[in-house]
Structures are given as C-alpha cells and as structure tokens.
N, C-alpha and C positions, 0 to 999 in steps of 0.2 A: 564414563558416559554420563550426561547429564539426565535429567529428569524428563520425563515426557512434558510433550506443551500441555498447556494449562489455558485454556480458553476464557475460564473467569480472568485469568490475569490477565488476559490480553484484551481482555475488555476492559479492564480499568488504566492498562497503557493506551489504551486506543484515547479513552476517556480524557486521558491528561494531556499527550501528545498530537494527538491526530483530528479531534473532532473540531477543533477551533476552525478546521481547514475544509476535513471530509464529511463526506453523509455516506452511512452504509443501506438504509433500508430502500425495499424498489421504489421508484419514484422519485425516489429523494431529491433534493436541490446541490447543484452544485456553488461551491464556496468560493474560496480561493484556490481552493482544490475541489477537480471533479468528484461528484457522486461517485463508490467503489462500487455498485452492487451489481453483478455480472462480472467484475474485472478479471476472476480467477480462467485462465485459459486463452484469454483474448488478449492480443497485440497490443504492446503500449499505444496510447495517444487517441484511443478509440469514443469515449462516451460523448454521446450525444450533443451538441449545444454546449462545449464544452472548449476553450480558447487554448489548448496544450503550444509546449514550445513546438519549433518545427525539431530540438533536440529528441523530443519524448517520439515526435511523428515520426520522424525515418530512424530510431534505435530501432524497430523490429522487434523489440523484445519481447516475449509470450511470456506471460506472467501465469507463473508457478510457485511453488513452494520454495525452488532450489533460486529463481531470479528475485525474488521479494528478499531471501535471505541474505545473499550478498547485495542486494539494492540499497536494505534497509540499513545497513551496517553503516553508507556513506554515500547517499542515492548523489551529491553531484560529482563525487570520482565515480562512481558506475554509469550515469550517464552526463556527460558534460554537457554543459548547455542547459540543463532542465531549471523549470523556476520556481521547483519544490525548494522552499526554505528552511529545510527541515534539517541539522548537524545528523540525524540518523539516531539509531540504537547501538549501542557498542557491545551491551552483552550481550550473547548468542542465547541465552534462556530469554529473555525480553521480546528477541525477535519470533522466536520457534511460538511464544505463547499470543503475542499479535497476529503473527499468521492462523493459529488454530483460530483465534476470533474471526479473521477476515473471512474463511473456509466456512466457518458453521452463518456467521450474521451478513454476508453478500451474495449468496448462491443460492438459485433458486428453489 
C-alpha cells in the first residue's frame, strides 16, 4: 500500500503541470484550461464562461476522487474527444497527491 496523498506535493505537481493551463483560486480566470475551483462533485464541462469540448459536455462525468484518478492517468483515452493537452500522470502517488491539492485549494 502506498503512502498517503500528500497535498504539498500536489501543489508543486499542480505548480509544474497544471498551472500553465488551470486557475484554482475562486474567481479565478480561466486559461486554456477552465478555472477548477468548485469542480469537486460537479459534471464535467460545467464552469462558467468556459469553451469545453462538446466531448467533456455530454461525458457526464461527476468529478470525484475515484474519476480525477483514472482521468488523470490518461485524460484523452478516459475521455475521447477532450482538448485537455495534457499526456497525464502515470504514477498513481503523483495522482493521489494532485487530487489532495485540488480537494483542500478548490472547495469552498
């Protein structure tokens, strides 16, 4: 069994990875990628002012712990169509500690 998430670490993956694209704080702007903050619980494709594929819009996917996990792993075999540019996370500690970030720095 691996280590518990680690939420500094998934700030500083967030940090290298993710931020060129996302904004986590409220309010925030969206990028190339939408603002995340609210995202935990709510239907892909949802933020505001926000140009999603129509792949991300009819997936349905309710974004949790357990869909962020296998998303992240390889988000355009989990959702085809989407125009996330992202190859993924491949280690499963990488993912578990990005999600602790996204859980504690996008929820209100």
């Amino acid at each position: 069994m691996g280590k518990g998430p680690n939420a500094k670490k998934g700030a500083k993956i967030f940090k290298t990875k993710c931020s060129q694209c996302h904004t986590v704080e409220e309010g925030g702007p969206h990028k190339q990628g939408p603002n995340l903050y609210g995202f935990f619980g709510r239907q892909s494709g949802q933020a505001d002012g926000y140009s999603y594929s129509s792949a991300n819009k009819k997936s349905g996917v309710m974004w949790g712990e357990d869909t962020l996990f296998e998303y992240l792993e390889n988000p355009k075999k989990y959702m085809k169509g989407t125009k996330m540019v992202f190859a993924g996370l491949k280690k499963p500690q990488d993912r578990k500690d990005l999600i602790a970030y996204l859980q504690k720095s996008c929820s209100a």
